[in-house]
PyMOL commands that place a pseudoatom at each C-alpha (Angstrom):
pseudoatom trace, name=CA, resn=UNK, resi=1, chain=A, elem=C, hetatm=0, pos=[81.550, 35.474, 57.604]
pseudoatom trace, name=CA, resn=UNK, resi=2, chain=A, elem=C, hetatm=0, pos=[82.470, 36.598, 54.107]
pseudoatom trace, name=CA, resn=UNK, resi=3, chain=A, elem=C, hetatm=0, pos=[81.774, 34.490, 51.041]
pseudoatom trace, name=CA, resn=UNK, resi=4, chain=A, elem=C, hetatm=0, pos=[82.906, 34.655, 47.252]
pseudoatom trace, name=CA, resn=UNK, resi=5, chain=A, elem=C, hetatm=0, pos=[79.545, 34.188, 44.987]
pseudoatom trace, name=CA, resn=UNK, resi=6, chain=A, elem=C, hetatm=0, pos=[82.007, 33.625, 41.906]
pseudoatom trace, name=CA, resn=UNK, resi=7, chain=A, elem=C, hetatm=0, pos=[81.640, 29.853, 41.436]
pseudoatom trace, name=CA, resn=UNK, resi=8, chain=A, elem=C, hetatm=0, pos=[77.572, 30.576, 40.971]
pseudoatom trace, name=CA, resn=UNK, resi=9, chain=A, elem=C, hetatm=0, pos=[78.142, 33.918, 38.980]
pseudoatom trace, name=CA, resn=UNK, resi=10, chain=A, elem=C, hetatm=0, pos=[79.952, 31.811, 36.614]
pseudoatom trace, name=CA, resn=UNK, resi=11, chain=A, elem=C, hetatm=0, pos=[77.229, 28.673, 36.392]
pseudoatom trace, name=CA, resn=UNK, resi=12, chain=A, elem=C, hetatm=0, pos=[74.639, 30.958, 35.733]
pseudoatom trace, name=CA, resn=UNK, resi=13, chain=A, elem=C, hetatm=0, pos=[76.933, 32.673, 33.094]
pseudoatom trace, name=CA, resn=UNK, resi=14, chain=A, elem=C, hetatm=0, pos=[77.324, 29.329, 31.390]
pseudoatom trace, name=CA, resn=UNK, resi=15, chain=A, elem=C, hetatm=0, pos=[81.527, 30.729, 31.777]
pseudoatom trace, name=CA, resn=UNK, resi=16, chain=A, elem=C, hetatm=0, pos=[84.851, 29.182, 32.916]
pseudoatom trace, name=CA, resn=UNK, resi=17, chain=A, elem=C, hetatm=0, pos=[87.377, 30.039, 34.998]
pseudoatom trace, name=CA, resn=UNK, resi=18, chain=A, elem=C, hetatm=0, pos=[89.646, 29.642, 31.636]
pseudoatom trace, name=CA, resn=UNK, resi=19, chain=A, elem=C, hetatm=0, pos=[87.640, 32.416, 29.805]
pseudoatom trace, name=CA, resn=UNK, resi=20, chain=A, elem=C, hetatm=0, pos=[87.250, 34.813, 32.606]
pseudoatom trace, name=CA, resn=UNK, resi=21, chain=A, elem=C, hetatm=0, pos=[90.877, 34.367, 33.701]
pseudoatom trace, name=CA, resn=UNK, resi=22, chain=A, elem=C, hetatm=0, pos=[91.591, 35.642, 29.608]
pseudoatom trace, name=CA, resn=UNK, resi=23, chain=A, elem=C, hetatm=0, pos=[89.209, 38.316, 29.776]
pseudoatom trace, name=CA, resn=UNK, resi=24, chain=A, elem=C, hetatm=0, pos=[90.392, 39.789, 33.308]
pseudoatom trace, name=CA, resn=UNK, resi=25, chain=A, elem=C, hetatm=0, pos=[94.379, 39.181, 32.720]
pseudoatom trace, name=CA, resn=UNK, resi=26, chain=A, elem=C, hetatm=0, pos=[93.794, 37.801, 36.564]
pseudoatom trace, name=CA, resn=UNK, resi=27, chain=A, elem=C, hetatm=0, pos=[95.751, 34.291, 37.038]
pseudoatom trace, name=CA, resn=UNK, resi=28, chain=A, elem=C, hetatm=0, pos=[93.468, 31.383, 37.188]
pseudoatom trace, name=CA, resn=UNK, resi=29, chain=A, elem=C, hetatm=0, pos=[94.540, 29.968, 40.615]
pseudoatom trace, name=CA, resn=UNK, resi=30, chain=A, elem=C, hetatm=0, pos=[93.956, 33.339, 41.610]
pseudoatom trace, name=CA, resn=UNK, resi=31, chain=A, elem=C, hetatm=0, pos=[90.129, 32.986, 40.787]
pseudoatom trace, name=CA, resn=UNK, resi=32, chain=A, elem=C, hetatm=0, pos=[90.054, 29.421, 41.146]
pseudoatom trace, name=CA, resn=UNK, resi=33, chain=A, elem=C, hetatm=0, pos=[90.745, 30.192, 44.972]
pseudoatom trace, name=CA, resn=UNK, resi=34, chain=A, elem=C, hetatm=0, pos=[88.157, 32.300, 44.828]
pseudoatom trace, name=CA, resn=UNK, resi=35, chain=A, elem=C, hetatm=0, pos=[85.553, 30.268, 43.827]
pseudoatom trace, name=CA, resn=UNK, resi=36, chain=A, elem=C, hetatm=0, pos=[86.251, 27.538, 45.748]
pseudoatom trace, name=CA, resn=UNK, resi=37, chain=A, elem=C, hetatm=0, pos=[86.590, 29.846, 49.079]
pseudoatom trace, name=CA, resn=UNK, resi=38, chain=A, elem=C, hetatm=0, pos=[90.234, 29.084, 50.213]
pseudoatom trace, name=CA, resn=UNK, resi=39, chain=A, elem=C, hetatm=0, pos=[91.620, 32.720, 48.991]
pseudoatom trace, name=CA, resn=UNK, resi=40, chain=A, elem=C, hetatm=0, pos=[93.223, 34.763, 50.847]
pseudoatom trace, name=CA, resn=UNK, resi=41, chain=A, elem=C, hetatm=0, pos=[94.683, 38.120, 50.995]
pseudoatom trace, name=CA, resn=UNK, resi=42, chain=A, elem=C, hetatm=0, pos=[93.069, 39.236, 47.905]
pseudoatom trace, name=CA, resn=UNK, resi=43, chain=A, elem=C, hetatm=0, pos=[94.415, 42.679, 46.294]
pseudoatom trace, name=CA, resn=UNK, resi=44, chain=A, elem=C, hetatm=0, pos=[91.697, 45.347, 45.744]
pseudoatom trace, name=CA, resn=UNK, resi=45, chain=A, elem=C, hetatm=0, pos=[92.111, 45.538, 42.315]
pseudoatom trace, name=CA, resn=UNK, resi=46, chain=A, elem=C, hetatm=0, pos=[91.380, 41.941, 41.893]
pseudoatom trace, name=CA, resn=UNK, resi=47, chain=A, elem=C, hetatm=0, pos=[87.887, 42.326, 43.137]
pseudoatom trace, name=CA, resn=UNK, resi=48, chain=A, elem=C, hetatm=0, pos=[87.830, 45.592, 41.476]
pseudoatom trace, name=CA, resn=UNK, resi=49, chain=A, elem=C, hetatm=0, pos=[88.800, 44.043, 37.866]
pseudoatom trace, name=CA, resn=UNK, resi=50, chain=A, elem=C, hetatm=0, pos=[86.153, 41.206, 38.576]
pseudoatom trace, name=CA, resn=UNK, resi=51, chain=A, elem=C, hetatm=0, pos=[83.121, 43.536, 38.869]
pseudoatom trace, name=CA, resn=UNK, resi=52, chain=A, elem=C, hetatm=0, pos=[84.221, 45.889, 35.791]
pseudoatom trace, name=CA, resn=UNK, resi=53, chain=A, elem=C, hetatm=0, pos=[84.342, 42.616, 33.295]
pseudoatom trace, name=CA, resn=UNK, resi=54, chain=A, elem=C, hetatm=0, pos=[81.262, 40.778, 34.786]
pseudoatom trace, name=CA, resn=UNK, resi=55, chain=A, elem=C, hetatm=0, pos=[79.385, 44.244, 35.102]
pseudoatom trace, name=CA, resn=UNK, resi=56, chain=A, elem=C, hetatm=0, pos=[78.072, 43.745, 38.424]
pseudoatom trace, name=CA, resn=UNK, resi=57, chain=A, elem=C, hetatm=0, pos=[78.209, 44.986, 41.974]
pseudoatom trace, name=CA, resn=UNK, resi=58, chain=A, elem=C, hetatm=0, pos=[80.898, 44.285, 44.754]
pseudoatom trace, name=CA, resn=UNK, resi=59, chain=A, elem=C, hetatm=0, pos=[78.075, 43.562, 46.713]
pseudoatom trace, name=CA, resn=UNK, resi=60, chain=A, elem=C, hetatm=0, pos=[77.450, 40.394, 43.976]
pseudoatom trace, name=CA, resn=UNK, resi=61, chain=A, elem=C, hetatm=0, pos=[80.275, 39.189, 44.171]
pseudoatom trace, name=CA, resn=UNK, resi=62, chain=A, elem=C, hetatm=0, pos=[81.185, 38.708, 47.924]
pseudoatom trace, name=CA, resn=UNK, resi=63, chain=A, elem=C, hetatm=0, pos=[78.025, 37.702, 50.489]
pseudoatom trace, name=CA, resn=UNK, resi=64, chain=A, elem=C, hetatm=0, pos=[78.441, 38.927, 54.039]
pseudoatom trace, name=CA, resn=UNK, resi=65, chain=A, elem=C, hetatm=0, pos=[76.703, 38.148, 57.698]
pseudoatom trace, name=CA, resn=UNK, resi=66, chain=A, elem=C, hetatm=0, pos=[77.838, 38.965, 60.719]
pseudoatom trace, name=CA, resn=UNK, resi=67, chain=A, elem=C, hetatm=0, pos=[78.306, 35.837, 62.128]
pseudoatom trace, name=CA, resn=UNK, resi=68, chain=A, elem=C, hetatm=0, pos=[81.028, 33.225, 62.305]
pseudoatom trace, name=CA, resn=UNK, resi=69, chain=A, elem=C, hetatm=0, pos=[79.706, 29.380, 61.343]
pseudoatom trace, name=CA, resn=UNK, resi=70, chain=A, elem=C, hetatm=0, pos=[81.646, 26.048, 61.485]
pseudoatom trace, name=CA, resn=UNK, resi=71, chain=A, elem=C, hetatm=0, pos=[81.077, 22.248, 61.788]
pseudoatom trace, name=CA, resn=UNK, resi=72, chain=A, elem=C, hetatm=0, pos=[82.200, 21.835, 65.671]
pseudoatom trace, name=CA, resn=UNK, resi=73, chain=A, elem=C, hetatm=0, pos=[81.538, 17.915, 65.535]
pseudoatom trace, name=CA, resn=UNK, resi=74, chain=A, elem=C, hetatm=0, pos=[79.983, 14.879, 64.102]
pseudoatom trace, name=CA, resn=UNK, resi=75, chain=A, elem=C, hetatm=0, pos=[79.028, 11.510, 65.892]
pseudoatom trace, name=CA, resn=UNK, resi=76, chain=A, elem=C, hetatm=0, pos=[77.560, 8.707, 64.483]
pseudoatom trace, name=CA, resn=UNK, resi=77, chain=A, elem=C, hetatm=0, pos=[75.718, 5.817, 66.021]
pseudoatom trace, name=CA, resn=UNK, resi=78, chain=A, elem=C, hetatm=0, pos=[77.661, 2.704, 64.757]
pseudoatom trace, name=CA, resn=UNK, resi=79, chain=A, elem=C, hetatm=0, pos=[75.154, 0.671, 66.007]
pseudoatom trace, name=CA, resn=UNK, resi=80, chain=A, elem=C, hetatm=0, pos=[72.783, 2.691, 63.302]
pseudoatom trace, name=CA, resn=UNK, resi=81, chain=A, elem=C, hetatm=0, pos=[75.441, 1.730, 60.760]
pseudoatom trace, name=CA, resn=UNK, resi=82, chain=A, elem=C, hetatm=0, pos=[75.026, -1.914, 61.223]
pseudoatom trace, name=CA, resn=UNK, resi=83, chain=A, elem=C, hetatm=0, pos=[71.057, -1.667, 61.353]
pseudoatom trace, name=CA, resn=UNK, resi=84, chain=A, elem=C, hetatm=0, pos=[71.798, -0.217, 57.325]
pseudoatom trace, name=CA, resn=UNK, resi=85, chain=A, elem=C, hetatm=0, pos=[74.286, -3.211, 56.911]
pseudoatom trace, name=CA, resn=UNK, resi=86, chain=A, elem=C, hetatm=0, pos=[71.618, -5.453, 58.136]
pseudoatom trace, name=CA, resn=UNK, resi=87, chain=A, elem=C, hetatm=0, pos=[68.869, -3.924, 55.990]
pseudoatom trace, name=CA, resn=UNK, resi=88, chain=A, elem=C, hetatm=0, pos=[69.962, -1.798, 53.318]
pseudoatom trace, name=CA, resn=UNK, resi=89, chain=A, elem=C, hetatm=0, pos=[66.540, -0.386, 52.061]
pseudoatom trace, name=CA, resn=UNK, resi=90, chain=A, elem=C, hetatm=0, pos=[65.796, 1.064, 56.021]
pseudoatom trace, name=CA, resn=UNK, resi=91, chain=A, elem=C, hetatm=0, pos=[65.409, 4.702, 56.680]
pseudoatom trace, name=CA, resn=UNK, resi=92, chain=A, elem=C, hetatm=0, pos=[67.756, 5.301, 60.375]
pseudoatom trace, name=CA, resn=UNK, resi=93, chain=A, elem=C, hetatm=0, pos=[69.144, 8.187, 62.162]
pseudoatom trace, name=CA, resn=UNK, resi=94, chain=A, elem=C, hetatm=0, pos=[72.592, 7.799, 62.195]
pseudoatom trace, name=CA, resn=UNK, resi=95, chain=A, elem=C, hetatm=0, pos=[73.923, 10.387, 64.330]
pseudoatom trace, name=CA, resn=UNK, resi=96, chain=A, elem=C, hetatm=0, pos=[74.515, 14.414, 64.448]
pseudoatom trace, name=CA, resn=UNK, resi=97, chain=A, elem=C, hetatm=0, pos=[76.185, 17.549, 63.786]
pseudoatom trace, name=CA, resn=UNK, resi=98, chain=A, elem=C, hetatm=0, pos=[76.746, 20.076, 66.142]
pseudoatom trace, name=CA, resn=UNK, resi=99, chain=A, elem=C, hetatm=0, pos=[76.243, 23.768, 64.203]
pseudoatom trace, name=CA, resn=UNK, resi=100, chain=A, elem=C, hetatm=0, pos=[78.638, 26.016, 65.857]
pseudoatom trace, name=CA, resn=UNK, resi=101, chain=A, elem=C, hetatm=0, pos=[77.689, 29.795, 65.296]
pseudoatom trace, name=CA, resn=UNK, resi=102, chain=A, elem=C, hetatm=0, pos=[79.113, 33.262, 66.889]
pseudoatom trace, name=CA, resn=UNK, resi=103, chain=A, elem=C, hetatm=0, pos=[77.589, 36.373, 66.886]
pseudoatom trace, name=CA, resn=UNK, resi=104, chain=A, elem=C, hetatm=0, pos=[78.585, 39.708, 67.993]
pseudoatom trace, name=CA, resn=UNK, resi=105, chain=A, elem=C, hetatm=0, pos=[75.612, 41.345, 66.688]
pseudoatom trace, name=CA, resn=UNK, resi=106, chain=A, elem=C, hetatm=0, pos=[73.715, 42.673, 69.528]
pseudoatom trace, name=CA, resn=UNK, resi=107, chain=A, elem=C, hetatm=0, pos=[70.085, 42.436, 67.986]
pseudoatom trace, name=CA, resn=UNK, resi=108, chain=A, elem=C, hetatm=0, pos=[70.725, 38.574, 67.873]
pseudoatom trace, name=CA, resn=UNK, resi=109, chain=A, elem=C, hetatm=0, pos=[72.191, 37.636, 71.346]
pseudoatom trace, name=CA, resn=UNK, resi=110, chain=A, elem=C, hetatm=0, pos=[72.614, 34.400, 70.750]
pseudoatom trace, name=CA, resn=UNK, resi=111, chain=A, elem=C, hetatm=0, pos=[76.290, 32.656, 71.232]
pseudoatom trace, name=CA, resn=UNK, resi=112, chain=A, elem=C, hetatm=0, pos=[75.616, 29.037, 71.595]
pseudoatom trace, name=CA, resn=UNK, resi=113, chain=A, elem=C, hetatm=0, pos=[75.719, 26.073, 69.418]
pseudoatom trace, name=CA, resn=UNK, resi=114, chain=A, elem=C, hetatm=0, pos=[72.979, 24.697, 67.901]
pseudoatom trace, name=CA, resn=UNK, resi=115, chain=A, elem=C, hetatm=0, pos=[72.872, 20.898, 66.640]
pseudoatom trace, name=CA, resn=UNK, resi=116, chain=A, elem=C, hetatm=0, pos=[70.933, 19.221, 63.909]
pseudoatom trace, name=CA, resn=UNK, resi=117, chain=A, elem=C, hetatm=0, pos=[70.194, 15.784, 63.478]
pseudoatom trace, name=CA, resn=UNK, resi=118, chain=A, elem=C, hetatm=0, pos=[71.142, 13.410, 60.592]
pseudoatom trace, name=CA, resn=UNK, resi=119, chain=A, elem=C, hetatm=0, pos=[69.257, 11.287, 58.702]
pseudoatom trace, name=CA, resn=UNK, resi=120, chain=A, elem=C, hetatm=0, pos=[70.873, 8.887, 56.380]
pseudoatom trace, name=CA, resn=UNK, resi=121, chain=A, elem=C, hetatm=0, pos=[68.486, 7.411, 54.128]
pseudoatom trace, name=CA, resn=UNK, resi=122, chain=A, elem=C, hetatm=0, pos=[68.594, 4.331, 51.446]
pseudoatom trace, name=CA, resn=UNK, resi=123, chain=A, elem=C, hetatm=0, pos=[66.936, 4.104, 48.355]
pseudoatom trace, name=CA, resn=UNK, resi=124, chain=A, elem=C, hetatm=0, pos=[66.570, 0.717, 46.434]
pseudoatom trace, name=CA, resn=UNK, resi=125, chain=A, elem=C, hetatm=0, pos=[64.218, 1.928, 43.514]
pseudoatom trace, name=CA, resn=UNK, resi=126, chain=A, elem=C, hetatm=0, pos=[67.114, 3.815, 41.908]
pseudoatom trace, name=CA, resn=UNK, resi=127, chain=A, elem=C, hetatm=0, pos=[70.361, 2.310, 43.798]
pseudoatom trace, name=CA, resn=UNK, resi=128, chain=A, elem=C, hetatm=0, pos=[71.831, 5.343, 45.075]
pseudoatom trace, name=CA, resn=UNK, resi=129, chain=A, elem=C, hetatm=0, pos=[71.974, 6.459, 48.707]
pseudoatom trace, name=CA, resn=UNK, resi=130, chain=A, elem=C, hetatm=0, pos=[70.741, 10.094, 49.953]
pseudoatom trace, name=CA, resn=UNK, resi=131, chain=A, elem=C, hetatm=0, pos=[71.807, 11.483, 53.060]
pseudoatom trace, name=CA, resn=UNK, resi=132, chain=A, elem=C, hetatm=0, pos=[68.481, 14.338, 54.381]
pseudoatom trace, name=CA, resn=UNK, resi=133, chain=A, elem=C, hetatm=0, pos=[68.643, 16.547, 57.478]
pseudoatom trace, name=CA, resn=UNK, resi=134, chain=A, elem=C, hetatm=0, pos=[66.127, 17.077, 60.439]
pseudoatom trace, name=CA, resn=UNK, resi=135, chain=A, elem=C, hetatm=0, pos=[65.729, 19.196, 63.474]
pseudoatom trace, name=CA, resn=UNK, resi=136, chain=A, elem=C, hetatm=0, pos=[65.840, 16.968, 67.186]
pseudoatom trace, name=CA, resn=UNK, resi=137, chain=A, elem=C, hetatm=0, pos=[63.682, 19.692, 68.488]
pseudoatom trace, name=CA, resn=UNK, resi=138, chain=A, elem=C, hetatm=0, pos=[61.558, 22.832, 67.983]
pseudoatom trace, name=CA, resn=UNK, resi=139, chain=A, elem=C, hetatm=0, pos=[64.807, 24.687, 70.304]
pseudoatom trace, name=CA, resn=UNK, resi=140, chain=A, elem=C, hetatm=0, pos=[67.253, 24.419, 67.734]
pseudoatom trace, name=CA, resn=UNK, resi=141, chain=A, elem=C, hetatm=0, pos=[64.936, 25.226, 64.566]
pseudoatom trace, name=CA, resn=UNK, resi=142, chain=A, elem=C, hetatm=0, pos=[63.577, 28.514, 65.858]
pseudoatom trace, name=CA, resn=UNK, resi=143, chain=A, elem=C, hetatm=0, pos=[67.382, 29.563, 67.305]
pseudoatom trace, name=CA, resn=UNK, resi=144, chain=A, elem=C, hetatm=0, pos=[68.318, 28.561, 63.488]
pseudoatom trace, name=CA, resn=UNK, resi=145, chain=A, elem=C, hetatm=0, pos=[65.480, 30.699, 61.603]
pseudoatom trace, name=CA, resn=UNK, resi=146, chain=A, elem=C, hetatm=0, pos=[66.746, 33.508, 64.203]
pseudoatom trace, name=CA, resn=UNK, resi=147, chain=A, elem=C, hetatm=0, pos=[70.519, 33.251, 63.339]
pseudoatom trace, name=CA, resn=UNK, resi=148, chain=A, elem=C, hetatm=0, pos=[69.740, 32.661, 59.689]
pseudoatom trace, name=CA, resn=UNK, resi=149, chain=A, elem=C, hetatm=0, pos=[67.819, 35.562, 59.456]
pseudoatom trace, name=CA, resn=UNK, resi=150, chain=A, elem=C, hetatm=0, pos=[70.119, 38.197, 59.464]
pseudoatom trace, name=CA, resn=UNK, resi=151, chain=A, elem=C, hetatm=0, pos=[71.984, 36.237, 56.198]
pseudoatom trace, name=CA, resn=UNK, resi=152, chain=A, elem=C, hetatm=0, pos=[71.727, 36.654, 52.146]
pseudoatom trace, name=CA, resn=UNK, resi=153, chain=A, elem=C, hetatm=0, pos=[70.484, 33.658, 50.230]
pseudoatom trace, name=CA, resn=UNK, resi=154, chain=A, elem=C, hetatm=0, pos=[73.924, 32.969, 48.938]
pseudoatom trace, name=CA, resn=UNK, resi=155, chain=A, elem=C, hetatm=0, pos=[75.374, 32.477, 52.783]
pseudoatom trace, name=CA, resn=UNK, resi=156, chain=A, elem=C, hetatm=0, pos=[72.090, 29.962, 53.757]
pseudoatom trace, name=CA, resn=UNK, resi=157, chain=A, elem=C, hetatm=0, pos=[73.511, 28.024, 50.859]
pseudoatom trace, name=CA, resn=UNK, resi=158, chain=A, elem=C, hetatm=0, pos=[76.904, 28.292, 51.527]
pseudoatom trace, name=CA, resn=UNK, resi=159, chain=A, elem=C, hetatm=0, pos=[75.840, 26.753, 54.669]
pseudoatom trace, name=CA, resn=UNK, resi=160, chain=A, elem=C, hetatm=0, pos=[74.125, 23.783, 53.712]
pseudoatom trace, name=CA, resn=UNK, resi=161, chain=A, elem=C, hetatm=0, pos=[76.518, 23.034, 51.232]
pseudoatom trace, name=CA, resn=UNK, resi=162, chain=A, elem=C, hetatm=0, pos=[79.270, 22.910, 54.025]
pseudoatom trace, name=CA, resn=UNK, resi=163, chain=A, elem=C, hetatm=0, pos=[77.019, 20.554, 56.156]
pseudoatom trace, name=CA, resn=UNK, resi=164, chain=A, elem=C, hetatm=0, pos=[76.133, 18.225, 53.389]
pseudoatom trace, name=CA, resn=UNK, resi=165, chain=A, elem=C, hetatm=0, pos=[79.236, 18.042, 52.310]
pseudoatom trace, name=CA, resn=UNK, resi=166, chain=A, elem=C, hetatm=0, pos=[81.343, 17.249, 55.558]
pseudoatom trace, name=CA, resn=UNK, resi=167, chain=A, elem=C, hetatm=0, pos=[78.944, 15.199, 56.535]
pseudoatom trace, name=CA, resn=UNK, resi=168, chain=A, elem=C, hetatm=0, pos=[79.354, 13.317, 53.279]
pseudoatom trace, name=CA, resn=UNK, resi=169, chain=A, elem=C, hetatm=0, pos=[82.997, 13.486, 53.081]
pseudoatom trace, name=CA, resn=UNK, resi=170, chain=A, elem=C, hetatm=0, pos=[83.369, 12.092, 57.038]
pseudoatom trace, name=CA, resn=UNK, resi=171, chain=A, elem=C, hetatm=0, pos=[80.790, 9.284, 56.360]
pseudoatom trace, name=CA, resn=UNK, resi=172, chain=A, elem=C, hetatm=0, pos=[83.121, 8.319, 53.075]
pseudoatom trace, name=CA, resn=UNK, resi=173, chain=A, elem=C, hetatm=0, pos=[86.483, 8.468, 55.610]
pseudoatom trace, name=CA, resn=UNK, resi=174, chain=A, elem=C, hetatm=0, pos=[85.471, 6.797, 58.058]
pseudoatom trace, name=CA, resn=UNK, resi=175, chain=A, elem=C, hetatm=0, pos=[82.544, 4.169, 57.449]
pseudoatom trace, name=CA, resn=UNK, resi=176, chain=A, elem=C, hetatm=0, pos=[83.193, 3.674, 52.908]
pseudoatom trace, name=CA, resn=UNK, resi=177, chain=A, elem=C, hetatm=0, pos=[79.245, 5.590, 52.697]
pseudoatom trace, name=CA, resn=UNK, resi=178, chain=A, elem=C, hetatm=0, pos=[79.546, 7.210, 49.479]
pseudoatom trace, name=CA, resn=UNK, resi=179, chain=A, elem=C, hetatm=0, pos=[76.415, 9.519, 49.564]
pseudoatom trace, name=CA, resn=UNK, resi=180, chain=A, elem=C, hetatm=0, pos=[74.817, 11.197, 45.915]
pseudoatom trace, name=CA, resn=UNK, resi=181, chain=A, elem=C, hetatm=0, pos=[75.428, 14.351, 44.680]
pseudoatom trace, name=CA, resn=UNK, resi=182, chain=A, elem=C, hetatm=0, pos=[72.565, 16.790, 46.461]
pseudoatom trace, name=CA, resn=UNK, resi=183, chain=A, elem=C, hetatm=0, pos=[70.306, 19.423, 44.806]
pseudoatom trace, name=CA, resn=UNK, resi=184, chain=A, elem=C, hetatm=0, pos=[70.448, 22.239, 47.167]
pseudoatom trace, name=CA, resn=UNK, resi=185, chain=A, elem=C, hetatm=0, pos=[67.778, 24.886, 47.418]
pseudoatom trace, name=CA, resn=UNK, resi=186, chain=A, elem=C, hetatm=0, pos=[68.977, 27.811, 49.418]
pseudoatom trace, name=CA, resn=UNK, resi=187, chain=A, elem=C, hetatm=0, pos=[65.230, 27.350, 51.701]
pseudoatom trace, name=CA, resn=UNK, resi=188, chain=A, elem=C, hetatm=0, pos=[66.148, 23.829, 52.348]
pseudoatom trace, name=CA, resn=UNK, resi=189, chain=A, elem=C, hetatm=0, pos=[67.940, 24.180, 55.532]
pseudoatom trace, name=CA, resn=UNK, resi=190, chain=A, elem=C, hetatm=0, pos=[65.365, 26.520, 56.970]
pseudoatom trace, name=CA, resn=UNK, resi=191, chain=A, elem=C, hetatm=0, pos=[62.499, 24.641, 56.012]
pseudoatom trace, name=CA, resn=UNK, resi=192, chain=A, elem=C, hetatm=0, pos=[63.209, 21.665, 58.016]
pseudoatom trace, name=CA, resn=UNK, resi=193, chain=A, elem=C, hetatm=0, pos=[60.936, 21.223, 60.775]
pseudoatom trace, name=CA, resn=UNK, resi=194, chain=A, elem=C, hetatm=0, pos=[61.297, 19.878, 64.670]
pseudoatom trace, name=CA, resn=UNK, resi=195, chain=A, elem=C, hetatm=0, pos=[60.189, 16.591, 64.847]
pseudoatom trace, name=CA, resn=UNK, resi=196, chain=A, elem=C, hetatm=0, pos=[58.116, 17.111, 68.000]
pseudoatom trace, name=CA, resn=UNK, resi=197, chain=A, elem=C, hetatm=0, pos=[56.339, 19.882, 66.776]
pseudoatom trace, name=CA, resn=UNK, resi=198, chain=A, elem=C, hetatm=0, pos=[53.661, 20.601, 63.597]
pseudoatom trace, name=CA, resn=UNK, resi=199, chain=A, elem=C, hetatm=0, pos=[54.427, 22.990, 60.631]
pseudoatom trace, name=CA, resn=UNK, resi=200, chain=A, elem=C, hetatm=0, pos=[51.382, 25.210, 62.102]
pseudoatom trace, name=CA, resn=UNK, resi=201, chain=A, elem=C, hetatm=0, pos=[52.875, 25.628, 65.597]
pseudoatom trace, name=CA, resn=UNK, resi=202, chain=A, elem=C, hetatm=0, pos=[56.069, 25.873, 64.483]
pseudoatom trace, name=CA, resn=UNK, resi=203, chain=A, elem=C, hetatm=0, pos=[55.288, 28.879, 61.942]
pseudoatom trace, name=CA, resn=UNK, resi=204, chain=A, elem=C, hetatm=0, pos=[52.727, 30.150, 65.296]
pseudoatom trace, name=CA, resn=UNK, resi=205, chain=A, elem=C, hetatm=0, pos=[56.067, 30.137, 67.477]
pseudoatom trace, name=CA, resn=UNK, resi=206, chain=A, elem=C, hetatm=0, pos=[58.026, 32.440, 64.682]
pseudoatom trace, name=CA, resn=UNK, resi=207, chain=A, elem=C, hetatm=0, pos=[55.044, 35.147, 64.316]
pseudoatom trace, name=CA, resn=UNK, resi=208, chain=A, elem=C, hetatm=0, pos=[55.193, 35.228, 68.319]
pseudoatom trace, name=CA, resn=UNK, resi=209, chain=A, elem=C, hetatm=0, pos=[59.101, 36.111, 68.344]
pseudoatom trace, name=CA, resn=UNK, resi=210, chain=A, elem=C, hetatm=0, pos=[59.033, 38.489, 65.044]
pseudoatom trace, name=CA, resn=UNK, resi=211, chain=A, elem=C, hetatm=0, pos=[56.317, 40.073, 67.071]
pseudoatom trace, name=CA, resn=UNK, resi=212, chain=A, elem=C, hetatm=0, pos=[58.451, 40.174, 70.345]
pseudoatom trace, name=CA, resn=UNK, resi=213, chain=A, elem=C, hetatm=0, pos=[61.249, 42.079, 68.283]
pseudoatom trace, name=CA, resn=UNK, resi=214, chain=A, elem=C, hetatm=0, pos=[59.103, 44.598, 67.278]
for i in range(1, 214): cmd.bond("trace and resi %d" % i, "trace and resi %d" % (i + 1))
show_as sticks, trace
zoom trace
């Protein structure tokens, strides 16, 4: 998967799409498509042009892993649902994504999906519901950490902003859950621990299979 880092090139420069498309003669749909990550077919001398005015490396500007990632499915309990009718301030698993990866690289033979399970939690001391992510078992965390590993920061975040926000957006379709706006820390995804297993073994379990590839 390829990804455009413009969007967070231009937070961090405190800099618009407006100014940049006057300082690059380059149309703004042009790099509003490429911040958002719907371009396509973009000309060589776009991406040239874009790393002579910011000053910075193609290798800024567009994130790469070799590895194809989408959202294959999301179920939720409706049952959970009316629990959180029921009792608004609860804490309840309300269902799961299914993490669908592909990966011709041969040093990480793994072509199967991985799922991870949802936790949709309520908050009364500040009135806002928060949606927070967990593993269903040690399985799918340490065939996460192995895919993951191979990818720049930028891509990990990419990532969790996809599930976060599909989540979110199906949760808004389909059940009126309007979730907050998430702070997301590139580490966050792969941070997450199984449930069924401690931090300690879980880090013990990681050392054994760098250790394995070596």
């Amino acid at each position: 998967m390829i990804i455009c880092n413009l969007e967070k090139i231009l937070e961090e420069r405190n800099t618009s799409i407006n100014a940049l498309s006057l300082l690059s003669d380059i149309s703004r749909a042009t790099l509003t498509g490429l911040a958002k990550g719907y371009a396509k077919g973009v000309h060589m001398e776009t991406l040239n042009r874009l790393c002579f005015i910011l000053d910075i490396q193609l290798s800024d500007l567009l994130s790469y892993a070799s590895f194809d990632f989408s959202i294959k499915n999301i179920t939720i309990d409706d049952d959970a649902i009316r629990e959180l009718d029921n009792t608004p301030s609860r804490s309840c698993l309300l269902g799961n994504a299914t993490l669908h990866f592909q990966i011709p690289n041969e040093e990480v033979p793994i072509k199967e999906d991985i799922s991870i399970s949802l936790g949709f939690l309520y908050s009364n001391f500040n009135e806002r519901e928060s949606l927070s992510l967990n593993w269903p078992n040690s399985r799918d965390a340490i065939t996460y950490q192995k895919i993951i590993s191979i990818a720049d920061d930028n891509i990990r975040e990419h990532i969790l902003l996809q599930v976060i926000n599909e989540i979110s957006n199906y949760l808004s379709k389909n059940y009126q859950i309007e979730t907050t706006q998430m702070t997301v820390s590139a580490s966050d995804l792969d941070r997450l621990f199984p449930t069924d297993m401690s931090p300690r073994k879980f880090f013990k379990l990681l050392d054994l299979y760098a250790k394995d590839k070596q």
